[in-house]
C-alpha positions as CSV (number, residue, x, y, z in Angstrom):
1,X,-10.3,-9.3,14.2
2,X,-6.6,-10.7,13.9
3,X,-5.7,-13.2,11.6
4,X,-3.4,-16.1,12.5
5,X,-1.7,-16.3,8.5
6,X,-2.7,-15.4,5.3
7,X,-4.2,-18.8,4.7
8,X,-6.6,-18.2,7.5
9,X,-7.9,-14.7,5.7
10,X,-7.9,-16.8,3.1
11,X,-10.5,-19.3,4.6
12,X,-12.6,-16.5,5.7
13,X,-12.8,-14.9,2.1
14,X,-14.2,-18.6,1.3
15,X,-16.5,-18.6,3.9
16,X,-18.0,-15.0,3.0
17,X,-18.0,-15.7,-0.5
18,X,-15.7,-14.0,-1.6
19,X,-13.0,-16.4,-2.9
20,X,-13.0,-18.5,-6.2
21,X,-10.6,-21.7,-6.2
22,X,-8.5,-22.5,-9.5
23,X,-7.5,-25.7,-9.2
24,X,-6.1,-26.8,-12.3
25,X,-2.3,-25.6,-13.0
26,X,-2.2,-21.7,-13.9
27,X,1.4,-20.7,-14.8
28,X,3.4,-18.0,-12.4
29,X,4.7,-16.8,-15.9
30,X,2.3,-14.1,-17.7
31,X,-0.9,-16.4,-16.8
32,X,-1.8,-15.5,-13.5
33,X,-1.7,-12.0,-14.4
34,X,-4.1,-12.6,-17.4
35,X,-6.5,-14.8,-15.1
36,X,-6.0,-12.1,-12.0
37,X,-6.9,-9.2,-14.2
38,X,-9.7,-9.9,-16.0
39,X,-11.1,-10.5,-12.2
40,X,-9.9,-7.5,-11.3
41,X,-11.9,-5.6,-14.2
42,X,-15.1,-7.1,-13.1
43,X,-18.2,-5.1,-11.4
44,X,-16.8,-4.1,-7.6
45,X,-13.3,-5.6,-8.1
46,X,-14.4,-9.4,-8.5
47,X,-13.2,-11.9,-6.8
48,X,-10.1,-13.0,-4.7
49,X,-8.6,-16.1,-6.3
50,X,-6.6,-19.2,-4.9
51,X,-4.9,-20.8,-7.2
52,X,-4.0,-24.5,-5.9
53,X,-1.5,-25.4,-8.3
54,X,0.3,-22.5,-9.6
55,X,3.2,-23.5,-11.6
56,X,6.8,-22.3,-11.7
57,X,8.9,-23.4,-15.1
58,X,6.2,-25.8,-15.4
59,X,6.7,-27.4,-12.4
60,X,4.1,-27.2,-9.8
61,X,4.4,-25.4,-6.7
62,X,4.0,-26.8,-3.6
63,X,2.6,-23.6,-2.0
64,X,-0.8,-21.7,-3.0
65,X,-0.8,-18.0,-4.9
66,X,-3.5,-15.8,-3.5
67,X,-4.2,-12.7,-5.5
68,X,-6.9,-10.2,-5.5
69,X,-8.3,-11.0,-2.0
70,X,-8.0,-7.3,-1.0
71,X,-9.6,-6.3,-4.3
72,X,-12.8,-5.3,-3.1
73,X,-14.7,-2.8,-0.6
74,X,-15.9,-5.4,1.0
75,X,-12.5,-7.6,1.1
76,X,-10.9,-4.8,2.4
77,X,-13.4,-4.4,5.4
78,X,-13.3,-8.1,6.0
79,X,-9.2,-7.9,6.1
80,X,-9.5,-5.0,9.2
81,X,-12.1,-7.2,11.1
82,X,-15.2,-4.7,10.4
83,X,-18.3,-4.5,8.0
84,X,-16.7,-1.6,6.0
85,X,-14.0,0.6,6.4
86,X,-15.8,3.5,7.1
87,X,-16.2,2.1,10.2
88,X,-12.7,1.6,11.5
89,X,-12.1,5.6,10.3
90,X,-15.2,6.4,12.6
91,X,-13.2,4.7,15.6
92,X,-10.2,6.0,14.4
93,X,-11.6,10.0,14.3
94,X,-12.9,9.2,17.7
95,X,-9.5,8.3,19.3
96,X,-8.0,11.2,17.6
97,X,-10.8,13.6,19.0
98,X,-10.6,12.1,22.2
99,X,-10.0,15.2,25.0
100,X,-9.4,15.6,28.7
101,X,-12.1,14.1,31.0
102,X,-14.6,16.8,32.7
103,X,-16.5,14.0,34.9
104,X,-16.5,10.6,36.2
105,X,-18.9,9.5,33.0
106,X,-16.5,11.1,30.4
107,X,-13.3,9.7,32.3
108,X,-14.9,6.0,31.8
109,X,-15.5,6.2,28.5
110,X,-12.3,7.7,27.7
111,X,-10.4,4.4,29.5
112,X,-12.7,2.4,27.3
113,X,-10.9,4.6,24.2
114,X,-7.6,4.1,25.8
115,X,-7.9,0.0,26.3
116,X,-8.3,-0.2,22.8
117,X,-4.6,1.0,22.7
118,X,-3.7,-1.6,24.9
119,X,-3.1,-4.0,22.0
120,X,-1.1,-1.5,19.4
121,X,2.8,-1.9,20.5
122,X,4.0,-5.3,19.5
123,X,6.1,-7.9,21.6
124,X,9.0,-10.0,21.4
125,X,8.0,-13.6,21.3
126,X,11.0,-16.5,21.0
127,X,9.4,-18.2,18.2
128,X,6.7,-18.5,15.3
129,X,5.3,-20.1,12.6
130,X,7.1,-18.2,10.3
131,X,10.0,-19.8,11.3
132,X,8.9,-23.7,11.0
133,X,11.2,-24.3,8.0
134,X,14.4,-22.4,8.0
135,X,17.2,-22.3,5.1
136,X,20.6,-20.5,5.3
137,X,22.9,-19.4,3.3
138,X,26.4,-19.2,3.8
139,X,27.5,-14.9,3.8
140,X,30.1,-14.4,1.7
141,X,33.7,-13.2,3.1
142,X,33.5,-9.5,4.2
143,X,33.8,-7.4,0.6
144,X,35.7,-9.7,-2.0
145,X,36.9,-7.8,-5.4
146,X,35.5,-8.7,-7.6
147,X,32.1,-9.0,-5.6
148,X,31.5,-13.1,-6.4
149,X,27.9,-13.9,-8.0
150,X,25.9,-15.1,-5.9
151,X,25.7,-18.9,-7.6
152,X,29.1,-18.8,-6.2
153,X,27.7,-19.2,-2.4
154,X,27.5,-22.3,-1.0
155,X,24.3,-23.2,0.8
156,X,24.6,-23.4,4.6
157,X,24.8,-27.0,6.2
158,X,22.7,-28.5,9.7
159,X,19.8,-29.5,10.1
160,X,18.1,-28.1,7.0
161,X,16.4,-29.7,4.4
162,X,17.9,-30.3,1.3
163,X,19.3,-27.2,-1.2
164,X,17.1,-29.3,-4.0
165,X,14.1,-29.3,-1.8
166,X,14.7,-26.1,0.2
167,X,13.0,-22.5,-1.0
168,X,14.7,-20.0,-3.3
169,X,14.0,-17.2,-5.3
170,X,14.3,-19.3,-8.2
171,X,11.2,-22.2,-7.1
172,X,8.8,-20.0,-5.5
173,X,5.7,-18.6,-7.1
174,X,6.8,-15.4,-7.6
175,X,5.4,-13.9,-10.7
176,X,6.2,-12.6,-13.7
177,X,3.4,-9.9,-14.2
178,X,3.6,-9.0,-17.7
179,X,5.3,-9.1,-21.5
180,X,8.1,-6.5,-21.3
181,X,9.1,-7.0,-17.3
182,X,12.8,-7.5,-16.2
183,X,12.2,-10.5,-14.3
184,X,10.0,-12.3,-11.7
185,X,8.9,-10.0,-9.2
186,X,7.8,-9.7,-5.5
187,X,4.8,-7.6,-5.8
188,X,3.1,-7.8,-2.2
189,X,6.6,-7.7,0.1
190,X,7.0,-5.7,3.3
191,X,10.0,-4.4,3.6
192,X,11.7,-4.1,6.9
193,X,14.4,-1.6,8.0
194,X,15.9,0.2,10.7
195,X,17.1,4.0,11.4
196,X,20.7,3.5,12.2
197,X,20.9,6.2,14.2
198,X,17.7,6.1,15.9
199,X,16.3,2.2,15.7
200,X,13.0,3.4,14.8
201,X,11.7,1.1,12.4
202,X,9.7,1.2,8.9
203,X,7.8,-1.1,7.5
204,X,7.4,-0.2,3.1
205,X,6.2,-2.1,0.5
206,X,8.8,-1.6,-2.8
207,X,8.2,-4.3,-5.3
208,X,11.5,-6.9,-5.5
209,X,13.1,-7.8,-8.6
210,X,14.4,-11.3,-8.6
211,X,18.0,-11.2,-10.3
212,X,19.4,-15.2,-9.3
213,X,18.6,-17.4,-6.6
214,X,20.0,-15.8,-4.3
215,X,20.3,-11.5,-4.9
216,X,17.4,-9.3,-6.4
217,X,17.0,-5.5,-6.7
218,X,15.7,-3.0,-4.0
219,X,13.1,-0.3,-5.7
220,X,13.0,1.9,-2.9
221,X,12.4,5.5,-4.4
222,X,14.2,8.4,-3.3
223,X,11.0,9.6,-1.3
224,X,10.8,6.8,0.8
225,X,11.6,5.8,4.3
226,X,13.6,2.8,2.9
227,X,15.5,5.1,1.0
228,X,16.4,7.8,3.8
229,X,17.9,4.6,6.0
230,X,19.4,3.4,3.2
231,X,21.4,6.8,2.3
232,X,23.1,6.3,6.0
233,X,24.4,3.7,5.6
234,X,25.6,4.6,2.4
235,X,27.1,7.1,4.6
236,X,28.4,5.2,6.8
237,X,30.1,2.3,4.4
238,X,28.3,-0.3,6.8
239,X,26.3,-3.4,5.3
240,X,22.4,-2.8,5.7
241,X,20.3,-5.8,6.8
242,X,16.7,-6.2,5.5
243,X,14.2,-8.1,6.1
244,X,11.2,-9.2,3.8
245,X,8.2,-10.9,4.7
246,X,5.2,-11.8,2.9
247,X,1.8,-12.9,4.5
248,X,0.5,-12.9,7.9
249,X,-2.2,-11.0,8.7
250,X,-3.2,-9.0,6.2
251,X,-3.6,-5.9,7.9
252,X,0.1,-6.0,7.9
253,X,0.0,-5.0,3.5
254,X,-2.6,-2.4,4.3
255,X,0.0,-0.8,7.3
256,X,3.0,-1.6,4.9
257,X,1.0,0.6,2.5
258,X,-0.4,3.1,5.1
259,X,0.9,7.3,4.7
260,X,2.3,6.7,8.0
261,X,4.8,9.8,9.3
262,X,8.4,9.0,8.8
263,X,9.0,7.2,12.4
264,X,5.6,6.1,13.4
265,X,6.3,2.2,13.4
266,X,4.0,0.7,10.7
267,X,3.3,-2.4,13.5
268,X,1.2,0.0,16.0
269,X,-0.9,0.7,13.2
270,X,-1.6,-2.8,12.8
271,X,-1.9,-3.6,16.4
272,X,-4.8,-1.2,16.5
273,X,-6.5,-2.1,13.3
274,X,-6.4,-5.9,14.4
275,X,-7.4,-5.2,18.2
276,X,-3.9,-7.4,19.5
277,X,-0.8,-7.1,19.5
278,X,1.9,-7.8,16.3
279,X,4.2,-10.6,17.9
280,X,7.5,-10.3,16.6
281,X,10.5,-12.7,16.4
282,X,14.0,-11.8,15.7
283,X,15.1,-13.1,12.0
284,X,17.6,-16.2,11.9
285,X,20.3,-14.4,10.3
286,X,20.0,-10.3,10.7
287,X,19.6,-7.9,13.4
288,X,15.5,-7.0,12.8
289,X,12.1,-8.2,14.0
290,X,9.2,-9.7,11.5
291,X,5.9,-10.8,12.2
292,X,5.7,-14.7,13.7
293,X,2.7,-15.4,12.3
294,X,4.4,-14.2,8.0
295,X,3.8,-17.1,5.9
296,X,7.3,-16.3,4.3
297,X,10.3,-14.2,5.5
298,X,13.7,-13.5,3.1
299,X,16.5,-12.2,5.2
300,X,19.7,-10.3,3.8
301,X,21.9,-7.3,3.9
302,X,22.8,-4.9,1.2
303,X,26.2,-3.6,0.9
304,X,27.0,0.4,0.0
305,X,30.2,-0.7,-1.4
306,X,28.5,-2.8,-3.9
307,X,27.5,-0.7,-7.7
308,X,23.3,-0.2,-7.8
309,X,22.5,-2.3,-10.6
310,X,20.0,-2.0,-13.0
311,X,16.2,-2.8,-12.0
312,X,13.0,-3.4,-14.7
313,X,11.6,-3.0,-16.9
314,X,8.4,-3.6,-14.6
315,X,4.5,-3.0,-15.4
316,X,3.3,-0.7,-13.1
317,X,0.2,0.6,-11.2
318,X,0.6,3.6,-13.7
319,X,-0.9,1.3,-16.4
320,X,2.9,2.0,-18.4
321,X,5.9,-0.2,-18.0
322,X,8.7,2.2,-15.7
323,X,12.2,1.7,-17.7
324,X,15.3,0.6,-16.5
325,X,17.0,2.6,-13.2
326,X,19.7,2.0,-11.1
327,X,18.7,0.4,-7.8
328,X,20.8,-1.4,-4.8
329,X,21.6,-5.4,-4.9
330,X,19.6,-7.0,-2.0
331,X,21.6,-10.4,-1.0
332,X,20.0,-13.2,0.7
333,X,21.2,-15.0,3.9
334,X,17.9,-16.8,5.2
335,X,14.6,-17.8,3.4
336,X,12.3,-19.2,5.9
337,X,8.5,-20.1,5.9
338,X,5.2,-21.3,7.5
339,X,5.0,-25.2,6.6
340,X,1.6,-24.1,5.3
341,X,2.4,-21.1,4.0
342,X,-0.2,-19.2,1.4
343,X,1.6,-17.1,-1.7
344,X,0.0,-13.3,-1.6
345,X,0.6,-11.8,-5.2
346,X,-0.6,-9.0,-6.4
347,X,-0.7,-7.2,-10.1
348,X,-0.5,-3.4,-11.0
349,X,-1.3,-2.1,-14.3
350,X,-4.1,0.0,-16.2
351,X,-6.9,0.7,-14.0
352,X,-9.4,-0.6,-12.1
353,X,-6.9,-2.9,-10.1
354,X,-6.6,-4.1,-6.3
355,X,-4.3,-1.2,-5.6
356,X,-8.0,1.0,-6.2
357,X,-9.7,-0.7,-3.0
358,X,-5.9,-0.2,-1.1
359,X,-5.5,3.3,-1.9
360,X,-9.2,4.2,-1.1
361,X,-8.9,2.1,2.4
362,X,-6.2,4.6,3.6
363,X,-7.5,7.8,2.3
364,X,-10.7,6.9,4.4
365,X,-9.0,5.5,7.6
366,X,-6.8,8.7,7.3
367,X,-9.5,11.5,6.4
368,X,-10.1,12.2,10.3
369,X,-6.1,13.3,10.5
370,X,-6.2,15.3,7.4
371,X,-9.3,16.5,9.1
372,X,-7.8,18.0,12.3
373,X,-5.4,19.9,9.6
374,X,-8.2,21.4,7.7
375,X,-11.2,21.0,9.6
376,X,-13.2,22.3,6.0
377,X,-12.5,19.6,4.5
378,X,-15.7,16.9,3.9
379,X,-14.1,14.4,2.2
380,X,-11.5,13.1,-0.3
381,X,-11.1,11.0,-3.5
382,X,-8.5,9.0,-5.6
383,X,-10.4,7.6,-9.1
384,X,-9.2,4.6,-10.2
385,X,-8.5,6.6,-13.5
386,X,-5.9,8.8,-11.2
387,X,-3.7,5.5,-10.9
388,X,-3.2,5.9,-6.7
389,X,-2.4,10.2,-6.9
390,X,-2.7,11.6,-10.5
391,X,-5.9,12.9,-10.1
392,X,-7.7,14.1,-6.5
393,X,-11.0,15.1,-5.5
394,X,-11.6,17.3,-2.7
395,X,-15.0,18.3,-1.1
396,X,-14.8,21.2,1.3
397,X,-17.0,23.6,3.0
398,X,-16.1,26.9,1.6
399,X,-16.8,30.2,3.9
400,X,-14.2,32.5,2.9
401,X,-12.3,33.7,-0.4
402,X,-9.3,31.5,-1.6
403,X,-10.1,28.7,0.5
404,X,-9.5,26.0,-2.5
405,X,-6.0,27.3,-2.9
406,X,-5.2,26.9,1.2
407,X,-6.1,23.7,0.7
408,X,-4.1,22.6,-2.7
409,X,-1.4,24.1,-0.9
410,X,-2.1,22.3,2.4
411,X,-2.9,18.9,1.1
412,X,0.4,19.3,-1.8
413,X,2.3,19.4,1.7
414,X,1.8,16.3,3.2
415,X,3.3,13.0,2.9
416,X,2.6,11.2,-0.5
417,X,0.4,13.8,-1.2
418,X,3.0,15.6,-2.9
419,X,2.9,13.8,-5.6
420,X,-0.5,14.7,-6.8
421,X,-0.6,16.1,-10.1
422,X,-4.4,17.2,-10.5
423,X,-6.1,18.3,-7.3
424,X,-9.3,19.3,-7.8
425,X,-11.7,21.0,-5.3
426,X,-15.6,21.0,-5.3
427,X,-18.2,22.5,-2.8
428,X,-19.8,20.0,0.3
429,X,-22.8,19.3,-1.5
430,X,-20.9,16.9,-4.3
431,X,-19.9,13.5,-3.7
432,X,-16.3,13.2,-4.8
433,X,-16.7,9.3,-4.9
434,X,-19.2,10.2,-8.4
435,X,-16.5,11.3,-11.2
436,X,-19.2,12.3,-13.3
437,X,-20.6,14.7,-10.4
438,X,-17.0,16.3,-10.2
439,X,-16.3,16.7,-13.7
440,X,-20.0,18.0,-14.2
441,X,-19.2,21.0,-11.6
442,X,-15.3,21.2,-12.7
443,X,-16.7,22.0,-16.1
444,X,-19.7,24.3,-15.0
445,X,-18.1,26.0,-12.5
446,X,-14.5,27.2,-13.2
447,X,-12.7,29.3,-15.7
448,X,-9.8,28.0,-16.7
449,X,-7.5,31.1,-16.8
450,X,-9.0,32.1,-13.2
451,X,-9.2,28.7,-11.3
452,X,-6.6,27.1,-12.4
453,X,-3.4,27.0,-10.2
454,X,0.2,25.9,-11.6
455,X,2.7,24.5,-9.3
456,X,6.0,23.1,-9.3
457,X,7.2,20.0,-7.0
458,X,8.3,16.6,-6.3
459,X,6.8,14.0,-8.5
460,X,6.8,10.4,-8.4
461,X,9.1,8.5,-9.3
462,X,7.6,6.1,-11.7
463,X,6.0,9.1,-13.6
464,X,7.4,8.8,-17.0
465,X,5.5,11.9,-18.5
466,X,7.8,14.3,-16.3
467,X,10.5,15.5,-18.3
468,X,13.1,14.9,-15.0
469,X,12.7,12.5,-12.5
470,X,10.9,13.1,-9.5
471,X,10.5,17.0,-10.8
472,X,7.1,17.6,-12.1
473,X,4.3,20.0,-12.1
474,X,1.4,20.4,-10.7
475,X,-2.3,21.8,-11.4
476,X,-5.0,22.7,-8.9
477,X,-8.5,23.5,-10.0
478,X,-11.2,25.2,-7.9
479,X,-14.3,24.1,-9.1
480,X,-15.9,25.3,-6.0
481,X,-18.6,27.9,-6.1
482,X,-17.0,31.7,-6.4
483,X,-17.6,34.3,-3.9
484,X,-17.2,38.2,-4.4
485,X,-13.9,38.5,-2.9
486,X,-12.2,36.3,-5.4
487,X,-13.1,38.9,-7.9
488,X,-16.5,37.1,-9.4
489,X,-18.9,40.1,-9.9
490,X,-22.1,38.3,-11.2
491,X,-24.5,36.9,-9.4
492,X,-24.0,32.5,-8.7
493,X,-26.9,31.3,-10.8
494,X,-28.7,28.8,-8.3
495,X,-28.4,24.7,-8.9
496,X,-31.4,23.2,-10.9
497,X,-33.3,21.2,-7.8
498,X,-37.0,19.6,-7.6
499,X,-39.4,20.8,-4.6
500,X,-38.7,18.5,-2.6
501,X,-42.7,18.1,-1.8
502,X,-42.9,17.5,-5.3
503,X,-40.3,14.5,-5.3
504,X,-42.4,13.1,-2.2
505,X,-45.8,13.0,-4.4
506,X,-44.1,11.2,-7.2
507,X,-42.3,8.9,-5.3
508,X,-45.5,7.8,-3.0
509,X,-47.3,7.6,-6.2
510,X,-44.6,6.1,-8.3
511,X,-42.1,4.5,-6.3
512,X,-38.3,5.9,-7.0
């Protein structure tokens, strides 16, 4: 199911239940936050929340904060059209197993496979909503010393609306999430950018410091996509346009957040999930595409011969503030917007938050690829506890010696998952959604000296317990049960189990 905007998820979150409307004033500074997370911390995630008058300096906002509305199982289903998630990974898995034809039978039902593709590459469309209000600013000249600030612009004249009544940084909702942050920040942005060499885009989400009305930081890690574009044209000396939108469909955060490979453009994935195409319009003032249907879009450059400046503090999804770092200056040219656009806000911070139902979403959708890697594996967990990829559970189906270790190596080697600090793997018969069933077997079934694997790697960025950044360490645990070969010379004691005709006779005369 495609959605036309955010506001008409929104509606559909009402309509299911699943939304509960503030409407008295709730303040974009530190409130929110409060209200969102104590939602958050409720049974199953809560609810989503629309708060109607959301105000900014005390003044009240003419356009709505959403927050929390994919901060549920069920939320996160309804956002990719489909009663759970587990469901779009079954249709996914079936694509990706999806083989030659052998008859006239098998041929038709692989079209059928096929036409579902039909909708995944996005098109070029002239305009969008996205675009109903547009407001310029002037560029300054090419490079100034000293670089002016950017109060020093002077907004762009025609037929705009007012620079009192036009959006800036300065009177949108935009949050400021908690005590010690830098700032107002941007906390559910997709970020837009192009290879300069090979035009393939990306599609990130980095959270967005607001620094003035009119510049704000760029925390794009080393890691990231972002981050590799950005280093050539720090190469290359040449200005960098960006392009940040918020809203839309909200498939488009779930892609934004996806472990896409570097190149694979973020806007397929969405076509898929949604069943029809992404249409794209060029921005007003930079060479890149965005989403028509984006409640709001914020268009700029960033320059390699301005200094990084510093970005945070900021209150992050690893329940700690991350300090102070030097990040690049993003300037704005263009803010435009939906004349009924809907606010999506988000909060990080000490677990369970909305990021839990995100992060799970995509290691389910994406368990059929890691799958055709290592066809042992059963399944895969991130606890909440873990903050996104601390802390991994691994199920697998163990027929050979060493078998845990391939797979702490394997898993330690792709994308994000490098940055997994604990990976812990467990035999097929334990649900690695129930902590307690993990930690009962990690306990019972391993040694430490002899299961326990150390490893050095990359490590995220916004872990402050390394003593470098982005160089940490790693531990893998096989909790799995031992075979001969890996040196175990006493016999496995068997599990303690019920006959299962004895369950039967309780249950028929008990009930469960």
């Amino acid at each position: 199911m495609a959605f036309d905007s955010f506001g008409d998820f929104v509606q559909q979150l009402d309509r299911a239940g699943e939304l509960t409307r503030i409407t008295q004033p709730v303040a974009t500074e530190l409130e929110i936050t409060e209200l969102a997370d104590r939602e958050m911390k409720q049974p199953g995630g809560g609810k989503a929340l629309l708060i109607e008058k959301p105000t900014v300096n005390g003044v009240v906002s003419p356009f709505p904060v959403a927050i929390n509305t994919l901060g549920s199982h069920r939320r996160m289903a309804l956002s990719l059209g489909a009663n759970s998630v587990a469901e779009v990974a079954a249709e996914l898995g079936a694509l990706m197993k999806a083989k030659p034809p052998t008859g006239f039978r098998e041929a038709l039902k692989l079209l059928g496979t096929a036409l579902d593709l039909r909708h995944a590459k996005p098109k070029l469309v002239k305009a969008g909503p996205c675009q109903e209000v547009i407001h310029k600013f002037a560029a300054p000249p090419a490079r100034p010393e000293p670089w002016p600030k950017a109060a020093d612009f002077q907004s762009a004249s025609g037929n705009q609306q007012s620079a009192s009544a036009s959006p800036t940084l300065l009177n949108l909702p935009i949050l400021r999430c908690w005590p010690l942050d830098g700032g107002r920040f941007l906390t559910l942005p997709c970020v837009v950018t192009k290879d300069p060499d090979t035009g393939e885009r990306n599609v990130g989400m980095y959270r967005i410091q607001i620094y003035d009305d009119r510049t704000t930081g760029m925390h794009w890690q080393l890691q990231k996509v972002a981050a590799r574009h950005g280093r050539r044209y720090y190469e290359t000396g040449t200005r960098m346009p960006v392009a940040i939108f918020l809203g839309g469909d909200p498939v488009f955060t779930f892609a934004a957040t996806a472990p896409l490979p570097d190149g694979l453009d973020e806007f397929l994935l969405a076509g898929y999930l949604r069943k029809k195409s992404v249409e794209l319009v060029r921005c007003a003032t930079c060479d890149l595409e965005v989403p028509a249907n984006a409640d709001f879009v914020i268009e700029g450059y960033i320059d390699p011969a301005e200094p990084l400046r510093e970005e945070g503090p900021f209150g992050d999804h690893t329940g700690y503030y991350t300090l102070p770092e030097p990040y690049p200056v993003f300037h704005v040219t263009a803010i435009t917007h939906r004349k009924d656009a809907v606010y999506p806000a988000t909060i990080v911070g000490i677990p369970p938050m909305e990021d839990f139902y995100i992060g799970g979403a995509s290691v389910k959708l994406f368990l059929p690829i890691f799958k055709m890697n290592f066809p042992e594996i059963v399944d895969i967990a991130l606890p909440a506890e873990g903050v996104f990829h601390n802390l991994v559970f691994v199920s697998i189906r163990k027929t050979y010696p060493m078998q845990a270790y391939k797979i702490m190596h394997g898993l330690w080697g792709m994308g994000q998952m490098m940055f997994s600090k604990y990976l812990v793997v467990v035999d097929d018969d334990v649900d690695v959604h129930n902590t307690s069933e993990v930690l009962f077997r990690l306990c019972a079934n391993t040694d430490p000296q002899r299961d326990s694997l150390f490893t050095k790697g990359p490590s995220d960025v916004l872990d402050h317990a390394t003593s470098e950044i982005a160089i940490g360490s790693k531990l893998g645990i096989d909790a799995t049960k031992k075979l001969p070969g890996e040196g175990f010379k006493r016999p496995w004691p068997p599990l303690i189990k019920m006959d299962a005709a004895v369950k039967a006779k309780v249950e028929k005369l008990f009930g469960k």
